[in-house]
N, C-alpha and C positions, 0 to 999 in steps of 0.2 A: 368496574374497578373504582376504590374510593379514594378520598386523596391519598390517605396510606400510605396503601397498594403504588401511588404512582410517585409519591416520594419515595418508594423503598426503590422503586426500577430507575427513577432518575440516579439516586445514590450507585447504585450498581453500576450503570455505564459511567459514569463520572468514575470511579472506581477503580473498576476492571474491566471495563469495553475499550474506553478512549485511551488508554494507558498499549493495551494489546494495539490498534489501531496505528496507534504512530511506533511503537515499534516495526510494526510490518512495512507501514511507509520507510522508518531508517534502512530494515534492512533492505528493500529496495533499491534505496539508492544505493546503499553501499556493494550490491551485487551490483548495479551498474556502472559503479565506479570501478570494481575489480574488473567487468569486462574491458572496460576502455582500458585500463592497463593491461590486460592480459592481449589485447589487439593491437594496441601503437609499443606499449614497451618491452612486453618480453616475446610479442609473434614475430619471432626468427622465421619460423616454416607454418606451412598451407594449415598443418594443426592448430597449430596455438591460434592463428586469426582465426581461424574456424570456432575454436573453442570459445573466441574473447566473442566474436558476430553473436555467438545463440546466446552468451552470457547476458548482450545488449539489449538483443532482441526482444526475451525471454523478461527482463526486469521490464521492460517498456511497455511489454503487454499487461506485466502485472501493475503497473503504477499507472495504467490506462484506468483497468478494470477498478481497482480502488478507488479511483478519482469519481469514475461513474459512477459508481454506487456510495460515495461520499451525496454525490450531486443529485443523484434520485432519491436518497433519504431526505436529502434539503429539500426538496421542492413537495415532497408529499409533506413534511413536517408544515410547510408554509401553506402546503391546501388545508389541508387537517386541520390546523391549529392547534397546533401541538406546541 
């Protein structure tokens, strides 16, 4: 790849990667923010907590998994030199 090529890919995730990126991060939170309301304010019955728990659950794994592979990008970009 020549510089180009690696301006064109830097432009690109600057662009359209990291923009996608922390959108997925908001809505994460915001799915985990609707769980805890759906578990402390409107779970009246065994459903709705139910409901709000997997809503918690379910964002936390995803805002795990993103963090991780935020973190293994970082660190291979710092070996690489990139």
């Amino acid at each position: 790849m020549n510089a180009t090529d690696n301006d064109l890919v830097r432009s690109f995730f600057a662009a359209v990667v990291n923009p996608l990126v922390q959108l997925m991060f908001a809505a994460a939170i915001v799915y985990f923010i609707y769980g805890v309301y759906v578990y402390f304010i409107k779970g009246d019955g065994d459903a709705d907590r139910t409901q709000g728990k997997n809503h918690i659950l379910w964002s936390t794994v995803g805002l795990f998994i993103m963090i991780s592979v935020w973190g293994i990008i970082a660190v291979l970009e710092r070996t690489l030199g990139v």
